[in-house]
N, C-alpha and C positions, 0 to 999 in steps of 0.2 A: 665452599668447603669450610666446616665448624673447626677453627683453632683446634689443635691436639698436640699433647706432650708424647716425644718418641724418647725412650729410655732404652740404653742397651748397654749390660744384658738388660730382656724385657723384665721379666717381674722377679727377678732374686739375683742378688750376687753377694759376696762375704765381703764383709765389712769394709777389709785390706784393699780392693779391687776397686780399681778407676771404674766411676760409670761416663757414660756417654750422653747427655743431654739435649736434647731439643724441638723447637717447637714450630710445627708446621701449620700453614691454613692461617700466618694473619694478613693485614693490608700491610702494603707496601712500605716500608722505614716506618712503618708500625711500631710506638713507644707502647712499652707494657713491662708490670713489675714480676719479678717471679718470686716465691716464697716459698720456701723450705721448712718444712718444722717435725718433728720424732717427740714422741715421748718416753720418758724413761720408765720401768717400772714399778717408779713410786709415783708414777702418773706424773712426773713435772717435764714441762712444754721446753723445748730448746727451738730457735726459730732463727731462720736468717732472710733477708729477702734482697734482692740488685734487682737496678735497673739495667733495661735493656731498649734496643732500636732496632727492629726488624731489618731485613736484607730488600733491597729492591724487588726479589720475589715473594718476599710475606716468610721467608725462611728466619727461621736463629738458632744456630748454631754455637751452644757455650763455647766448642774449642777454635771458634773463628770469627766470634764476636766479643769486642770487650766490654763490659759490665762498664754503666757509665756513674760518674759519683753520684753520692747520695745513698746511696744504699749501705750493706754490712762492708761490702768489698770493691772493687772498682778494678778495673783492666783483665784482661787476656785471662780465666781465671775459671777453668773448665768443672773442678771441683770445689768450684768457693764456696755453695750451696750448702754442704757437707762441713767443709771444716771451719768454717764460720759463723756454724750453728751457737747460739748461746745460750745459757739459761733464762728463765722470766724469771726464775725467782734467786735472789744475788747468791751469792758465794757457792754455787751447786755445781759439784763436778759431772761431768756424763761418764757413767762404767756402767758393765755387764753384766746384771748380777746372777739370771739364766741363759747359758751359751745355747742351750737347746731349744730355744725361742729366738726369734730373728727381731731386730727392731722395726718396726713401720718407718718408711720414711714416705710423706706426704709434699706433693711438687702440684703446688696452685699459678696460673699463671692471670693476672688481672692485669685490668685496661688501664692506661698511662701512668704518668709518675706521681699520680696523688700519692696525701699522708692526711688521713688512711686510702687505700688503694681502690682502685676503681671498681666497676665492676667484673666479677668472678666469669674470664672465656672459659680456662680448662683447667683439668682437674686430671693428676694421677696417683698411684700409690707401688713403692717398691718395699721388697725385702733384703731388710741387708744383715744377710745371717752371717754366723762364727762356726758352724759345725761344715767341713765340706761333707760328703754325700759317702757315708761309707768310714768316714772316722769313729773310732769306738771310746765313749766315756764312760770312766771307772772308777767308780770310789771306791780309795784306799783304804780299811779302818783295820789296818797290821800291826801286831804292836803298838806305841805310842806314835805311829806316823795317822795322819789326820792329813787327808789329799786326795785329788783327783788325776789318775793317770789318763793321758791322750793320746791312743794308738791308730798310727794308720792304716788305712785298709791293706789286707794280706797278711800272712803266715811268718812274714821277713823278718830278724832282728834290726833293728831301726835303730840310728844313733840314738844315746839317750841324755834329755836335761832339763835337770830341776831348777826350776821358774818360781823366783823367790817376788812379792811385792813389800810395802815400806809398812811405815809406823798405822798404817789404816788396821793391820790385823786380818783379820776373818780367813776366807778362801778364792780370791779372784782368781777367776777360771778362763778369762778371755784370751790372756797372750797367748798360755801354753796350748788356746785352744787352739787358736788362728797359726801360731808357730808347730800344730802338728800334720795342719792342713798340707804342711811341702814335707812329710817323710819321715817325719821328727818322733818318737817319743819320747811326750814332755810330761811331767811330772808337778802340776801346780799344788805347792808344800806350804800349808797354814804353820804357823810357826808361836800365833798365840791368838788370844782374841774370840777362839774360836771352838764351838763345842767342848772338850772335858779340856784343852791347854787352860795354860797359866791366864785370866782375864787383862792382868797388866803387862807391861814391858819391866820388869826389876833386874831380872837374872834368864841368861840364856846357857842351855847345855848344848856344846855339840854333839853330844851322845847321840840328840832327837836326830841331827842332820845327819850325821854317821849313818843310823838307823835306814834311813831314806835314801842315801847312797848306795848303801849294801842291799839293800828292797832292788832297786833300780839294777845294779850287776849283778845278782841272782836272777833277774827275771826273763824269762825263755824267749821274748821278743824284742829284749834290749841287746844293741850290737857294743860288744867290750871293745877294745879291755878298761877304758875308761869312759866318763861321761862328760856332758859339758855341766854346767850352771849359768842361770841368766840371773841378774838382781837389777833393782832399782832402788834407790834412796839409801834407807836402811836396810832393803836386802840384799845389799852388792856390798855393803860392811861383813853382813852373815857369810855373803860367798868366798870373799876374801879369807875369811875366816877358814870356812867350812875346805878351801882350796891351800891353806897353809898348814893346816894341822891333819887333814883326813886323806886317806888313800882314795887311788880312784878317780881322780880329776885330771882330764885333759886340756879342758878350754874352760875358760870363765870371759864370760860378756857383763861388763859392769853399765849399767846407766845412770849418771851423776851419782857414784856413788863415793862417800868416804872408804879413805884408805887408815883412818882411826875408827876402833870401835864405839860406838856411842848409842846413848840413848840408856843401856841399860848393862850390866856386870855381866860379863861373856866367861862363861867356865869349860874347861876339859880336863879329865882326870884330874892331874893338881895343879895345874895351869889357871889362872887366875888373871882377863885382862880389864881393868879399868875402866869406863866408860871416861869417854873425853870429858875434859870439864869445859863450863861455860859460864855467862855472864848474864843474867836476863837484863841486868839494867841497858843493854847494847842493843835494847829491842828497841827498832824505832815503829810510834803507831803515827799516821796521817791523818787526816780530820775527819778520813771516814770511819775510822775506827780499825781501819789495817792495819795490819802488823806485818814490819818486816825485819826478817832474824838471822836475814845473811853473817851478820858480824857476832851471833851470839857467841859460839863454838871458841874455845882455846887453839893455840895455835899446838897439834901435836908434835912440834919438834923441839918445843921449850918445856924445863925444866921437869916435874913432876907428869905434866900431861905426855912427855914422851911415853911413858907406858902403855898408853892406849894405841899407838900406833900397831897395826897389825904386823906382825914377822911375815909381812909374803916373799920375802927373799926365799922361804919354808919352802914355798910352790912348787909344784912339779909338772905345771901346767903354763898354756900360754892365756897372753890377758887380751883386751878388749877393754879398753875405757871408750865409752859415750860419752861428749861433754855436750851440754849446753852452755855456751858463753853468759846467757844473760840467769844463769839459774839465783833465786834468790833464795833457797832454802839454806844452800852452804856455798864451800868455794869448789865446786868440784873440779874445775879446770886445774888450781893447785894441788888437791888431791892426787888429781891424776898425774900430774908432775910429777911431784912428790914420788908418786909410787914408784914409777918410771926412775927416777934414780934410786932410789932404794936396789929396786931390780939389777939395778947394773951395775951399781958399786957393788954388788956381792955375784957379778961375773953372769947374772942372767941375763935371756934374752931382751931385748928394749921389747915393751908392749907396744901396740898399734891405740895408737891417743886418737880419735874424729873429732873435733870440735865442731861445733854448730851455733854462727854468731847470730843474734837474734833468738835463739830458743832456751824456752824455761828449765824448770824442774822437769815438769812430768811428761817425760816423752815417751807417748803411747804408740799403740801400732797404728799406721797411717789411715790418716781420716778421721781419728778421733778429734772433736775442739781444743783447742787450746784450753787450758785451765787458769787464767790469771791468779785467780786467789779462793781460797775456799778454809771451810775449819781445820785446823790443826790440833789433831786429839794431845797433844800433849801442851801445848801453848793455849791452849782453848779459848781463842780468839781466831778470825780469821786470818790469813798470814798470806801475804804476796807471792806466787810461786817466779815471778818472771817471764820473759819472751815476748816476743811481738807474734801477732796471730797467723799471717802468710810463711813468716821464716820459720816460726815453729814447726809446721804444716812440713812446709820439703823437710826439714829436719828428720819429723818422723819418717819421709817415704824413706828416705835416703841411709836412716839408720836400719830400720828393718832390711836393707837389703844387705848391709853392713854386717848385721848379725847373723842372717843366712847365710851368709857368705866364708865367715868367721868358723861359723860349726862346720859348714860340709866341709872346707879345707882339712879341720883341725880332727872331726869324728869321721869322718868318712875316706879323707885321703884325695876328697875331690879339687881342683882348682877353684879357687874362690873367683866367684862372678858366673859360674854355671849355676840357675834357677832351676830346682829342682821341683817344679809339677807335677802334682798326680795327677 
Protein backbone atom coordinates (compact mmCIF):
# COMPACT_ATOMS: atom_id res chain seq x y z
CA UNK A 1 0.00 0.00 0.00
CA UNK A 2 1.38 3.55 -1.48
CA UNK A 3 1.98 6.13 1.57
CA UNK A 4 -1.18 8.54 1.52
CA UNK A 5 -2.10 11.71 3.52
CA UNK A 6 -5.78 11.46 5.13
CA UNK A 7 -7.00 15.01 6.10
CA UNK A 8 -10.41 15.61 7.71
CA UNK A 9 -12.43 17.53 6.94
CA UNK A 10 -11.24 16.06 3.43
CA UNK A 11 -10.79 18.88 0.96
CA UNK A 12 -12.04 22.30 2.61
CA UNK A 13 -12.53 23.68 5.88
CA UNK A 14 -12.36 27.53 7.18
CA UNK A 15 -9.56 28.83 8.23
CA UNK A 16 -10.60 28.90 12.19
CA UNK A 17 -11.29 24.97 12.19
CA UNK A 18 -8.86 22.39 13.66
CA UNK A 19 -7.93 19.91 10.88
CA UNK A 20 -7.05 16.37 11.45
CA UNK A 21 -3.90 15.05 9.96
CA UNK A 22 -2.54 11.84 8.90
CA UNK A 23 -0.56 9.50 7.14
CA UNK A 24 -1.25 5.91 6.29
CA UNK A 25 0.66 3.14 4.10
CA UNK A 26 4.37 3.63 5.61
CA UNK A 27 6.84 0.97 7.13
CA UNK A 28 6.96 0.39 10.46
CA UNK A 29 8.56 3.23 12.95
CA UNK A 30 9.10 4.67 9.54
CA UNK A 31 11.17 8.22 9.92
CA UNK A 32 9.86 10.77 7.35
CA UNK A 33 9.46 14.61 7.21
CA UNK A 34 6.22 16.36 6.40
CA UNK A 35 5.94 19.78 4.95
CA UNK A 36 3.45 22.41 4.93
CA UNK A 37 3.55 25.40 2.62
CA UNK A 38 0.38 28.06 1.25
CA UNK A 39 0.96 30.89 -0.80
CA UNK A 40 -0.19 34.18 -0.19
CA UNK A 41 -1.58 36.31 -2.93
CA UNK A 42 1.18 38.17 -3.65
CA UNK A 43 2.49 34.65 -4.48
CA UNK A 44 5.08 34.53 -1.31
CA UNK A 45 5.70 30.90 -0.01
CA UNK A 46 5.25 30.46 3.86
CA UNK A 47 6.41 26.76 4.80
CA UNK A 48 6.94 24.67 7.78
CA UNK A 49 8.10 21.06 7.91
CA UNK A 50 8.60 18.28 11.50
CA UNK A 51 9.85 15.48 11.71
CA UNK A 52 8.08 12.33 12.42
CA UNK A 53 8.36 8.25 13.34
CA UNK A 54 5.82 6.14 12.15
CA UNK A 55 3.66 3.74 14.58
CA UNK A 56 4.51 0.06 14.69
CA UNK A 57 1.66 -0.33 11.92
CA UNK A 58 3.18 2.22 9.25
CA UNK A 59 0.41 4.66 10.88
CA UNK A 60 0.97 8.74 12.01
CA UNK A 61 -1.27 10.30 13.56
CA UNK A 62 -0.42 14.18 14.29
CA UNK A 63 -2.81 14.17 17.46
CA UNK A 64 -0.97 10.86 18.86
CA UNK A 65 2.37 11.30 17.68
CA UNK A 66 4.83 13.89 18.71
CA UNK A 67 6.81 15.79 16.09
CA UNK A 68 10.47 15.03 17.04
CA UNK A 69 13.26 17.93 17.15
CA UNK A 70 14.79 19.43 14.37
CA UNK A 71 12.10 20.58 12.54
CA UNK A 72 9.83 24.16 12.76
CA UNK A 73 8.13 22.58 15.99
CA UNK A 74 8.75 19.54 18.06
CA UNK A 75 6.11 17.53 20.61
CA UNK A 76 2.39 16.59 20.68
CA UNK A 77 1.36 19.29 18.22
CA UNK A 78 -1.63 18.43 15.87
CA UNK A 79 -1.80 21.83 14.09
CA UNK A 80 1.95 22.79 14.12
CA UNK A 81 1.86 22.47 10.35
CA UNK A 82 -0.50 25.48 10.04
CA UNK A 83 0.69 27.66 12.65
CA UNK A 84 4.21 27.41 12.27
CA UNK A 85 4.05 28.29 8.82
CA UNK A 86 6.70 31.17 7.98
CA UNK A 87 7.49 33.36 5.40
CA UNK A 88 10.68 32.67 2.84
CA UNK A 89 10.90 36.08 2.34
CA UNK A 90 11.78 38.17 6.03
CA UNK A 91 9.53 40.48 7.51
CA UNK A 92 6.13 39.34 5.52
CA UNK A 93 3.00 38.93 7.48
CA UNK A 94 0.24 36.27 6.23
CA UNK A 95 -3.38 38.18 5.85
CA UNK A 96 -6.33 37.70 3.59
CA UNK A 97 -6.69 39.99 1.14
CA UNK A 98 -9.75 38.03 -0.98
CA UNK A 99 -12.19 36.18 1.71
CA UNK A 100 -13.99 34.79 -1.32
CA UNK A 101 -11.00 32.73 -2.48
CA UNK A 102 -9.71 30.04 -0.11
CA UNK A 103 -5.97 29.59 0.58
CA UNK A 104 -4.19 26.34 -0.95
CA UNK A 105 -2.62 24.50 1.67
CA UNK A 106 -0.08 21.83 0.28
CA UNK A 107 0.89 18.75 2.86
CA UNK A 108 4.14 16.69 1.27
CA UNK A 109 5.21 13.96 3.23
CA UNK A 110 9.15 12.77 2.29
CA UNK A 111 11.57 9.90 3.19
CA UNK A 112 13.58 10.44 6.52
CA UNK A 113 15.18 13.20 8.34
CA UNK A 114 17.47 14.59 5.71
CA UNK A 115 18.24 18.48 4.99
CA UNK A 116 17.08 18.73 2.26
CA UNK A 117 14.49 15.87 2.64
CA UNK A 118 14.25 12.73 0.95
CA UNK A 119 12.50 11.50 -1.52
CA UNK A 120 8.73 12.84 -2.32
CA UNK A 121 6.14 9.36 -0.95
CA UNK A 122 2.75 11.56 -0.79
CA UNK A 123 1.37 14.47 -1.80
CA UNK A 124 -1.96 16.33 -0.79
CA UNK A 125 -3.78 19.65 -1.13
CA UNK A 126 -6.58 21.28 1.23
CA UNK A 127 -8.74 24.36 1.13
CA UNK A 128 -8.97 26.51 3.91
CA UNK A 129 -11.61 29.12 3.11
CA UNK A 130 -13.12 32.25 5.24
CA UNK A 131 -16.55 32.39 3.53
CA UNK A 132 -18.97 29.52 5.33
CA UNK A 133 -21.51 28.30 2.61
CA UNK A 134 -24.47 30.71 2.59
CA UNK A 135 -22.82 33.95 4.23
CA UNK A 136 -23.56 36.95 2.12
CA UNK A 137 -20.80 39.74 1.24
CA UNK A 138 -21.57 43.34 0.87
CA UNK A 139 -19.89 46.33 -0.03
CA UNK A 140 -20.90 49.37 1.66
CA UNK A 141 -20.20 52.56 -0.38
CA UNK A 142 -23.20 54.81 1.89
CA UNK A 143 -22.47 57.96 2.60
CA UNK A 144 -18.66 58.49 3.66
CA UNK A 145 -18.75 54.82 5.08
CA UNK A 146 -16.27 52.69 2.86
CA UNK A 147 -16.80 48.78 4.15
CA UNK A 148 -17.89 45.44 3.71
CA UNK A 149 -20.94 44.09 5.71
CA UNK A 150 -20.99 40.07 6.65
CA UNK A 151 -24.42 38.72 6.92
CA UNK A 152 -25.42 35.20 7.83
CA UNK A 153 -27.44 33.04 6.01
CA UNK A 154 -31.43 33.82 6.77
CA UNK A 155 -34.04 36.55 6.93
CA UNK A 156 -33.01 37.03 11.09
CA UNK A 157 -31.71 40.20 12.62
CA UNK A 158 -28.25 39.23 13.73
CA UNK A 159 -26.23 40.85 16.47
CA UNK A 160 -24.38 43.44 15.06
CA UNK A 161 -20.21 44.58 15.15
CA UNK A 162 -18.00 46.74 13.66
CA UNK A 163 -14.47 45.04 13.10
CA UNK A 164 -11.94 47.82 13.24
CA UNK A 165 -7.88 46.79 12.09
CA UNK A 166 -4.61 49.06 13.02
CA UNK A 167 -2.26 51.48 11.50
CA UNK A 168 -2.03 48.94 8.19
CA UNK A 169 -5.20 51.04 6.77
CA UNK A 170 -6.99 49.62 3.66
CA UNK A 171 -10.02 47.16 4.20
CA UNK A 172 -9.22 43.67 5.81
CA UNK A 173 -12.06 41.57 5.54
CA UNK A 174 -11.07 38.28 7.06
CA UNK A 175 -12.01 38.47 10.90
CA UNK A 176 -15.41 39.99 10.29
CA UNK A 177 -15.57 37.46 7.73
CA UNK A 178 -14.69 34.31 9.76
CA UNK A 179 -16.59 36.25 12.92
CA UNK A 180 -19.93 36.16 10.79
CA UNK A 181 -19.56 32.55 9.99
CA UNK A 182 -21.24 31.87 14.04
CA UNK A 183 -24.43 34.43 13.47
CA UNK A 184 -22.80 37.57 13.60
CA UNK A 185 -23.35 40.69 11.46
CA UNK A 186 -20.03 42.16 11.12
CA UNK A 187 -19.38 45.09 9.51
CA UNK A 188 -15.40 45.36 8.39
CA UNK A 189 -15.06 49.55 8.49
CA UNK A 190 -11.83 51.03 6.41
CA UNK A 191 -11.19 54.12 8.29
CA UNK A 192 -8.27 55.58 6.05
CA UNK A 193 -5.77 54.40 3.65
CA UNK A 194 -8.36 53.31 1.45
CA UNK A 195 -10.22 54.41 -1.72
CA UNK A 196 -11.51 58.28 -1.69
CA UNK A 197 -10.44 58.23 2.76
CA UNK A 198 -7.96 60.52 3.96
CA UNK A 199 -4.37 58.59 2.50
CA UNK A 200 -2.57 59.44 5.86
CA UNK A 201 -3.22 58.89 9.74
CA UNK A 202 -3.27 63.21 10.80
CA UNK A 203 -6.76 63.63 12.08
CA UNK A 204 -9.64 61.33 12.63
CA UNK A 205 -13.68 62.35 12.78
CA UNK A 206 -15.96 60.37 14.65
CA UNK A 207 -18.62 61.53 12.51
CA UNK A 208 -17.28 58.69 9.87
CA UNK A 209 -17.71 56.08 12.82
CA UNK A 210 -21.01 57.53 14.02
CA UNK A 211 -21.99 57.27 10.45
CA UNK A 212 -21.25 53.38 10.46
CA UNK A 213 -23.11 52.86 13.71
CA UNK A 214 -26.21 54.52 12.62
CA UNK A 215 -25.73 52.48 9.00
CA UNK A 216 -25.43 49.28 11.20
CA UNK A 217 -28.90 50.08 13.67
CA UNK A 218 -30.88 51.21 10.75
CA UNK A 219 -30.38 48.13 8.92
CA UNK A 220 -33.27 45.59 8.66
CA UNK A 221 -31.09 42.56 9.58
CA UNK A 222 -29.24 43.96 12.39
CA UNK A 223 -30.54 42.87 15.95
CA UNK A 224 -30.67 46.36 18.32
CA UNK A 225 -30.93 48.12 20.24
CA UNK A 226 -27.21 48.32 20.44
CA UNK A 227 -24.06 46.86 18.72
CA UNK A 228 -20.77 45.41 19.68
CA UNK A 229 -17.33 46.75 18.16
CA UNK A 230 -14.06 44.69 17.82
CA UNK A 231 -10.59 46.68 17.40
CA UNK A 232 -7.07 45.68 17.38
CA UNK A 233 -3.89 47.92 17.96
CA UNK A 234 -5.01 51.31 16.73
CA UNK A 235 -8.44 50.25 16.17
CA UNK A 236 -9.51 49.31 19.72
CA UNK A 237 -8.05 53.19 20.64
CA UNK A 238 -10.96 54.22 17.67
CA UNK A 239 -13.40 51.77 19.51
CA UNK A 240 -12.82 53.13 22.83
CA UNK A 241 -13.31 56.22 21.22
CA UNK A 242 -16.17 55.49 19.01
CA UNK A 243 -17.75 53.58 22.69
CA UNK A 244 -17.15 56.92 24.86
CA UNK A 245 -18.63 59.62 22.78
CA UNK A 246 -21.27 57.62 20.27
CA UNK A 247 -24.67 56.06 21.02
CA UNK A 248 -25.45 52.62 20.40
CA UNK A 249 -22.74 50.65 21.81
CA UNK A 250 -23.18 47.51 23.93
CA UNK A 251 -20.03 45.64 23.98
CA UNK A 252 -16.58 46.50 22.80
CA UNK A 253 -13.68 43.72 22.55
CA UNK A 254 -10.38 45.42 22.42
CA UNK A 255 -7.06 43.33 21.25
CA UNK A 256 -3.89 44.93 22.62
CA UNK A 257 -5.34 48.06 22.38
CA UNK A 258 -4.45 51.61 23.97
CA UNK A 259 -6.65 53.24 26.26
CA UNK A 260 -4.83 56.69 24.88
CA UNK A 261 -5.54 58.11 21.73
CA UNK A 262 -2.65 57.94 19.49
CA UNK A 263 -1.12 57.96 16.20
CA UNK A 264 -3.08 60.74 14.94
CA UNK A 265 -5.63 64.17 16.38
CA UNK A 266 -9.07 62.40 17.06
CA UNK A 267 -12.05 65.13 16.51
CA UNK A 268 -15.89 65.14 17.45
CA UNK A 269 -17.97 68.19 17.06
CA UNK A 270 -15.74 70.53 19.33
CA UNK A 271 -14.10 67.80 21.22
CA UNK A 272 -10.65 67.81 20.37
CA UNK A 273 -8.23 64.61 21.71
CA UNK A 274 -4.52 64.77 21.35
CA UNK A 275 -2.50 62.14 20.08
CA UNK A 276 -0.31 60.56 22.86
CA UNK A 277 3.06 61.91 22.66
CA UNK A 278 6.25 59.98 22.23
CA UNK A 279 9.97 59.65 22.06
CA UNK A 280 11.67 57.94 18.85
CA UNK A 281 15.12 58.28 20.37
CA UNK A 282 13.53 55.15 22.95
CA UNK A 283 13.58 53.02 19.81
CA UNK A 284 15.82 50.28 20.16
CA UNK A 285 17.19 48.82 16.60
CA UNK A 286 19.30 45.11 17.05
CA UNK A 287 22.09 44.31 14.56
CA UNK A 288 19.43 43.11 12.30
CA UNK A 289 18.12 46.14 11.57
CA UNK A 290 14.92 45.69 13.93
CA UNK A 291 13.21 47.90 15.65
CA UNK A 292 11.77 47.68 18.83
CA UNK A 293 9.25 50.63 20.03
CA UNK A 294 7.69 49.09 23.07
CA UNK A 295 9.19 52.14 25.17
CA UNK A 296 8.48 54.89 22.56
CA UNK A 297 4.86 56.09 23.72
CA UNK A 298 4.58 58.80 26.80
CA UNK A 299 3.25 57.58 29.82
CA UNK A 300 -0.64 59.00 29.47
CA UNK A 301 -1.14 59.73 33.02
CA UNK A 302 1.56 62.24 33.22
CA UNK A 303 1.46 65.66 32.95
CA UNK A 304 0.34 67.19 29.35
CA UNK A 305 0.08 63.59 27.72
CA UNK A 306 -3.01 63.03 30.14
CA UNK A 307 -5.08 64.54 27.58
CA UNK A 308 -4.86 61.92 25.33
CA UNK A 309 -6.20 59.40 27.63
CA UNK A 310 -9.74 58.52 26.32
CA UNK A 311 -12.85 59.45 28.81
CA UNK A 312 -14.26 55.70 28.73
CA UNK A 313 -15.55 56.25 32.03
CA UNK A 314 -18.32 58.06 28.97
CA UNK A 315 -19.18 54.36 28.16
CA UNK A 316 -22.36 52.80 28.30
CA UNK A 317 -21.09 49.67 27.34
CA UNK A 318 -19.21 46.63 28.69
CA UNK A 319 -15.41 46.07 27.81
CA UNK A 320 -13.20 43.08 26.77
CA UNK A 321 -9.56 43.84 26.92
CA UNK A 322 -7.26 41.14 25.06
CA UNK A 323 -3.72 41.20 26.35
CA UNK A 324 -0.80 39.65 25.06
CA UNK A 325 1.91 39.73 27.72
CA UNK A 326 4.88 39.68 25.57
CA UNK A 327 3.33 42.47 22.88
CA UNK A 328 6.02 44.73 21.87
CA UNK A 329 4.23 47.36 19.90
CA UNK A 330 3.05 49.09 23.27
CA UNK A 331 2.31 48.28 26.97
CA UNK A 332 -1.05 46.96 26.49
CA UNK A 333 -1.44 44.93 29.66
CA UNK A 334 -0.90 48.55 31.42
CA UNK A 335 -3.31 49.97 29.08
CA UNK A 336 -5.65 47.64 29.99
CA UNK A 337 -4.99 48.19 33.69
CA UNK A 338 -5.16 51.49 33.30
CA UNK A 339 -8.61 51.35 31.88
CA UNK A 340 -9.93 49.15 34.33
CA UNK A 341 -9.34 51.56 36.97
CA UNK A 342 -10.34 54.39 35.34
CA UNK A 343 -13.64 52.36 34.94
CA UNK A 344 -14.22 51.89 38.40
CA UNK A 345 -13.06 54.94 39.99
CA UNK A 346 -15.97 56.52 38.18
CA UNK A 347 -18.33 53.50 39.71
CA UNK A 348 -18.29 51.38 36.43
CA UNK A 349 -18.42 48.07 35.95
CA UNK A 350 -14.56 46.27 36.19
CA UNK A 351 -14.06 44.99 32.42
CA UNK A 352 -13.10 41.38 31.84
CA UNK A 353 -8.79 41.77 31.24
CA UNK A 354 -7.51 37.91 29.45
CA UNK A 355 -4.07 38.10 29.46
CA UNK A 356 -1.94 35.82 27.29
CA UNK A 357 1.76 35.21 28.53
CA UNK A 358 3.92 34.43 25.67
CA UNK A 359 1.74 36.19 22.95
CA UNK A 360 2.61 39.18 20.71
CA UNK A 361 0.92 42.03 19.24
CA UNK A 362 -1.00 40.67 16.50
CA UNK A 363 -3.56 38.24 17.60
CA UNK A 364 -5.33 37.01 14.76
CA UNK A 365 -8.12 34.54 14.48
CA UNK A 366 -6.69 30.94 15.30
CA UNK A 367 -4.37 29.39 12.85
CA UNK A 368 -3.00 32.21 11.52
CA UNK A 369 1.40 32.27 12.07
CA UNK A 370 2.66 34.16 14.41
CA UNK A 371 3.93 37.57 13.12
CA UNK A 372 7.45 38.20 14.95
CA UNK A 373 8.20 41.42 13.15
CA UNK A 374 7.45 42.95 9.82
CA UNK A 375 7.14 46.97 8.30
CA UNK A 376 5.76 49.37 10.34
CA UNK A 377 4.09 52.01 8.09
CA UNK A 378 4.75 54.69 10.42
CA UNK A 379 8.28 53.72 11.79
CA UNK A 380 9.28 52.57 8.44
CA UNK A 381 11.52 50.08 9.40
CA UNK A 382 10.83 46.85 10.51
CA UNK A 383 9.57 46.62 14.22
CA UNK A 384 9.33 43.54 16.63
CA UNK A 385 5.72 42.70 17.25
CA UNK A 386 6.61 40.07 20.19
CA UNK A 387 5.36 36.29 21.34
CA UNK A 388 6.73 33.04 21.20
CA UNK A 389 5.28 31.04 18.26
CA UNK A 390 3.27 27.85 20.23
CA UNK A 391 1.75 30.28 23.04
CA UNK A 392 0.94 32.80 20.55
CA UNK A 393 -1.04 30.04 18.59
CA UNK A 394 -3.36 28.88 21.86
CA UNK A 395 -3.54 32.55 22.55
CA UNK A 396 -5.33 33.04 19.44
CA UNK A 397 -7.64 29.75 19.73
CA UNK A 398 -8.52 30.84 23.17
CA UNK A 399 -9.14 34.51 22.50
CA UNK A 400 -11.45 33.93 19.57
CA UNK A 401 -13.56 31.87 21.77
CA UNK A 402 -13.22 34.73 24.40
CA UNK A 403 -14.70 37.09 22.01
CA UNK A 404 -17.72 34.91 20.87
CA UNK A 405 -18.33 34.43 23.83
CA UNK A 406 -18.14 38.06 25.09
CA UNK A 407 -20.76 39.20 22.18
CA UNK A 408 -23.43 36.36 22.48
CA UNK A 409 -23.66 37.08 26.40
CA UNK A 410 -23.52 40.92 25.83
CA UNK A 411 -25.77 41.08 21.98
CA UNK A 412 -27.84 38.30 22.21
CA UNK A 413 -28.58 37.78 26.15
CA UNK A 414 -26.86 34.25 25.55
CA UNK A 415 -24.62 32.56 28.48
CA UNK A 416 -21.25 33.04 27.46
CA UNK A 417 -19.30 29.62 26.53
CA UNK A 418 -22.48 28.50 24.35
CA UNK A 419 -20.81 28.15 20.46
CA UNK A 420 -23.03 29.38 18.42
CA UNK A 421 -22.98 27.27 14.76
CA UNK A 422 -24.56 27.40 11.78
Amino acid sequence: MAPSIRISPAARSLFDEPLAIAVQGLGPRQQVTLRSSLRDETGELFQACARYQAGDDGELDLARCPALPGGSFCGLEPMGLLWALQPQKPFWRLVKRDVQRPFLLQLEVFEGHGDPPGRLLAQAQHERGFLRDGVRRVPVREGRIRATLFLPPGNDPFPGIIDLYGTGGGLPEYRACLLANYGFAVLALAFYSYEDLPREMKEFHLEYFEEAINYMLQHTQVKGPGIGLLGISKGGDLCISMASFLKGITATALINSSVANVGAVLRYRDITIPPLGGNAKRIKVNKSGIADIVDILNNPLEGPDRQSFIPLEKAECRFLFIVGQDDRNWKSEFFAVEGSKRLQAYGKEKPKIVCYPGAGHYIEPPFFPMCAASMHLLVGKPVVWGGEPKAHCEAQIDAWQQIQAFFHKHLMGKPSGISHKL
